[in-house]
C-alpha positions as CSV (number, residue, x, y, z in Angstrom):
1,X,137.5,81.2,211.8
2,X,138.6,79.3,208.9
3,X,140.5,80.5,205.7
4,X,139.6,80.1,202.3
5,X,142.6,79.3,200.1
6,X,141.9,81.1,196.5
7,X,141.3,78.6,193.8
8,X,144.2,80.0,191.4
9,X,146.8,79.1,194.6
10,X,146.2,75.6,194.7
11,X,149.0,73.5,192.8
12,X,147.0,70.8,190.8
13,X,149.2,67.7,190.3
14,X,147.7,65.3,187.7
15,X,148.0,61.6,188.8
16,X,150.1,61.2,185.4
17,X,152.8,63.5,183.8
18,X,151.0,64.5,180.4
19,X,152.2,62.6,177.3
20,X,154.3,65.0,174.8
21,X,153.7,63.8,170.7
22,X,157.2,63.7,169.3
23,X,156.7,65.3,166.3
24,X,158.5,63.4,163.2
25,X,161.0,63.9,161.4
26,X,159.8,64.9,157.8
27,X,162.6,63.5,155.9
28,X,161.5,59.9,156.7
29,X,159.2,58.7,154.0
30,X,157.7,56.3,156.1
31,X,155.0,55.5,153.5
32,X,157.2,55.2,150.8
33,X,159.5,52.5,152.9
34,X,156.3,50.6,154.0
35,X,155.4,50.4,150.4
36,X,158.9,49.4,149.7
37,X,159.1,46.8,152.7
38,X,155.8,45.4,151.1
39,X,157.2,44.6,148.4
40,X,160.3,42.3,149.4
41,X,158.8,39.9,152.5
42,X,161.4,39.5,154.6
43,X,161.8,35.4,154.3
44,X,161.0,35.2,150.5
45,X,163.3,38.3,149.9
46,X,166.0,36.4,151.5
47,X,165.6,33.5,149.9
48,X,165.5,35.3,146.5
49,X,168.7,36.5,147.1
50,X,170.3,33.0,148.5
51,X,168.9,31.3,145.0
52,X,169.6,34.8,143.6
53,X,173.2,34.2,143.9
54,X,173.9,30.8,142.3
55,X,172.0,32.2,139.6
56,X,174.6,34.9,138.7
57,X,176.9,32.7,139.3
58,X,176.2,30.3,137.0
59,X,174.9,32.4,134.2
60,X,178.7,34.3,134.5
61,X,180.1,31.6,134.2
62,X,177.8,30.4,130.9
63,X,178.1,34.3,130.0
64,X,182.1,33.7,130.4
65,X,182.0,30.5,128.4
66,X,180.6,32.1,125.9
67,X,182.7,35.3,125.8
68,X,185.7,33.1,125.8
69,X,185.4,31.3,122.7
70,X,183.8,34.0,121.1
71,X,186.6,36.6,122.0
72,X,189.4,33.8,120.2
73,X,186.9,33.9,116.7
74,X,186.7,37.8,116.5
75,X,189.4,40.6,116.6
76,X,189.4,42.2,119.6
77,X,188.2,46.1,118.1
78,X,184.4,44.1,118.1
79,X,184.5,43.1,121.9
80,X,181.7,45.3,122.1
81,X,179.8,42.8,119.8
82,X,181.4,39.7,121.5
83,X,179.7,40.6,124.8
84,X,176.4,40.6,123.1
85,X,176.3,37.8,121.3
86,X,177.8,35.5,124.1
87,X,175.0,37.0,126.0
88,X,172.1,36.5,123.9
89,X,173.4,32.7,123.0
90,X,173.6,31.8,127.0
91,X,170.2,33.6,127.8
92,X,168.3,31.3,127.5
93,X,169.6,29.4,129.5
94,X,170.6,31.3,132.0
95,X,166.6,32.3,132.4
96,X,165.6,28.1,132.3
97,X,167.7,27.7,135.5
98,X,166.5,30.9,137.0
99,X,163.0,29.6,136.0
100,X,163.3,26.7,138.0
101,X,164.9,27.3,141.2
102,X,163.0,30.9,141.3
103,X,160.0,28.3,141.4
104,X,160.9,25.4,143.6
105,X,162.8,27.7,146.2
106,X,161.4,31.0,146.3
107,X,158.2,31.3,145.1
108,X,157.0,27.6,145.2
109,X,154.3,27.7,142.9
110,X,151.9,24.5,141.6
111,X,151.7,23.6,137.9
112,X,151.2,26.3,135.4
113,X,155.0,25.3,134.3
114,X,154.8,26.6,130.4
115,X,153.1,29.9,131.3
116,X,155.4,30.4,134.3
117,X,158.2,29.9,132.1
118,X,157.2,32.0,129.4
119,X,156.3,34.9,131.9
120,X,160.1,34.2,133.3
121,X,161.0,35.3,129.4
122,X,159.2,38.2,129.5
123,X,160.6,39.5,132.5
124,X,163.7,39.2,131.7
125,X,163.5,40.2,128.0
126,X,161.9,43.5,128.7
127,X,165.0,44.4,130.3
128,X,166.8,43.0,127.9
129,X,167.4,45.1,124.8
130,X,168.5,47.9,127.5
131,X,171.0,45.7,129.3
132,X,172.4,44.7,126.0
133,X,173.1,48.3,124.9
134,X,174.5,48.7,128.9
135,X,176.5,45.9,128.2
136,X,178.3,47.1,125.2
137,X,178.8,50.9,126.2
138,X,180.0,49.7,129.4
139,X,182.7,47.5,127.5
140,X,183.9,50.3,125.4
141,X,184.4,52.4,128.4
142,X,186.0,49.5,130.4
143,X,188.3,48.6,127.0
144,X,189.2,52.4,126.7
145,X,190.0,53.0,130.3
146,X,191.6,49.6,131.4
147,X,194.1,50.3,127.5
148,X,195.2,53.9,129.4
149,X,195.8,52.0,132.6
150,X,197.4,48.6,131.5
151,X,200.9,48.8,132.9
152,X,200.3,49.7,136.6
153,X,196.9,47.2,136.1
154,X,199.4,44.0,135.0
155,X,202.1,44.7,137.5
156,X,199.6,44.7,140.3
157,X,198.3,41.2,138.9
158,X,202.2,40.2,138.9
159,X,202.7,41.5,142.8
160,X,199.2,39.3,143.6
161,X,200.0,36.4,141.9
162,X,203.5,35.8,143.6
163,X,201.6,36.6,146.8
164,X,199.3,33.8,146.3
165,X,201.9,31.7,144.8
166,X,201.1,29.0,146.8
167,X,197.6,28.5,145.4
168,X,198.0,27.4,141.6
169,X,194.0,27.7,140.5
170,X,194.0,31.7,141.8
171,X,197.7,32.1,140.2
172,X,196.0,30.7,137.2
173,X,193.5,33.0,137.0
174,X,195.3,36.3,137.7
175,X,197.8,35.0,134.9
176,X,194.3,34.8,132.9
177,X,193.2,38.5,133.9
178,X,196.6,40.0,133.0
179,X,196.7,38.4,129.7
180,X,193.1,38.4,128.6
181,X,192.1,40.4,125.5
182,X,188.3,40.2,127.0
183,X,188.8,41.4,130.3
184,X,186.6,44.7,129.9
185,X,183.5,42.2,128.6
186,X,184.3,40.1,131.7
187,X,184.0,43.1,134.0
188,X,181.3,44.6,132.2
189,X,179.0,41.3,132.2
190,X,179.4,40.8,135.6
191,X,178.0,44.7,136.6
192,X,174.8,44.1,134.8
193,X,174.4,40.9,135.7
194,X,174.1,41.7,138.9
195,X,171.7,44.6,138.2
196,X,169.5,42.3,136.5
197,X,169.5,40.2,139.1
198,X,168.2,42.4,141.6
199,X,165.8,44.3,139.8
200,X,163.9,41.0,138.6
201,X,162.4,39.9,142.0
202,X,159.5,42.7,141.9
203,X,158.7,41.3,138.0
204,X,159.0,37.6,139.3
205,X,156.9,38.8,142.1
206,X,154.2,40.6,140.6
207,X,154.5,39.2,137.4
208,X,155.6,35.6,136.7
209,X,154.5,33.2,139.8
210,X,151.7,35.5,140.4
211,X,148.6,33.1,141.3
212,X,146.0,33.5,138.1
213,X,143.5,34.5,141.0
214,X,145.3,37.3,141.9
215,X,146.2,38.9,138.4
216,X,142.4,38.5,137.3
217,X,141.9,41.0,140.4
């Protein structure tokens, strides 16, 4: 006499555990970061920022040139205009050099050198006029707050420089930093040139070594 096992008894065990969605976290924006990772290709990014680099370094150091001899022909109350004159005089350039190694390194465009170029100067000028008026504001503030903190500022330059005695170029130039009248604008110029710097890839980008092709589309 054989007995039947009701249906609702019988343990069913699927060949497979079930697969559980892991719900996501809301916070990530992951569409905003893939829009944003998009936008700076991982090899090109990186070379932007190698070339990126000797570009803010060597328009500092025009930008510095500049400010140098400019900040021994005016008093030292018009800093603020100092800064932006020695910027505008080295701009251009500062944006030639960018121009070129933006072009052979990073984006290595054909031809099209004079359109390229003058694309280069748009890019940069639209930010320009803002980043002047940055640059002065910020040199104000920096002349205001580095006047209210001078003496413990200088005697830390003393205590470094004896600690580096040994090396005469860095003694040299703390013995410039604790002495210089133009030591905000220094400051100050090297802030927004690095802003500037890393804000211009997307205009280069999009903008100036854009294929013809692409912005017709």
């Amino acid at each position: 006499m054989s007995t039947e096992i009701p249906v609702s008894d019988v343990e069913v065990r699927p060949a497979h555990p079930p697969v559980v969605p892991i719900a996501q976290n809301p916070d990530i924006p992951t569409r905003r970061l893939a829009r944003l990772v998009q936008k700076f290709p991982k090899r090109q990014f990186v070379r932007y920022i190698s070339v990126g680099i000797w570009n803010t370094v060597f328009g500092y150091c025009s930008f510095a040139a500049s400010l140098f001899g400019f900040s021994h022909l005016l008093p030292q109350r018009y800093l603020y205009l100092s800064v932006v004159i020695a910027s505008v005089l080295c701009t251009p350039l500062n944006i030639t050099m960018a121009y070129f190694c933006y072009k052979f390194f990073v984006f290595r465009t054909k031809g099209n050198y004079l359109m390229e170029w003058l694309r280069c100067f748009a890019v940069y000028g639209f930010g320009m006029l803002p980043g002047l008026l940055i640059l002065s504001a910020l040199t104000r503030l920096l002349q205001t707050w580095l006047h209210m903190h001078r003496v413990p500022l200088v005697n830390t330059l003393h205590q470094a420089q004896n600690t580096v005695a040994g090396h005469r170029a860095l003694v040299s130039l703390l013995g410039h930093a604790s002495n210089s009248k133009a030591a905000a604008g220094y400051i100050a110029g090297a802030l927004v040139m690095g802003f500037t710097t890393v804000s211009g890839f997307v205009g280069h980008r999009k903008f100036s070594f854009k294929p013809a092709k692409s912005r017709a589309n």
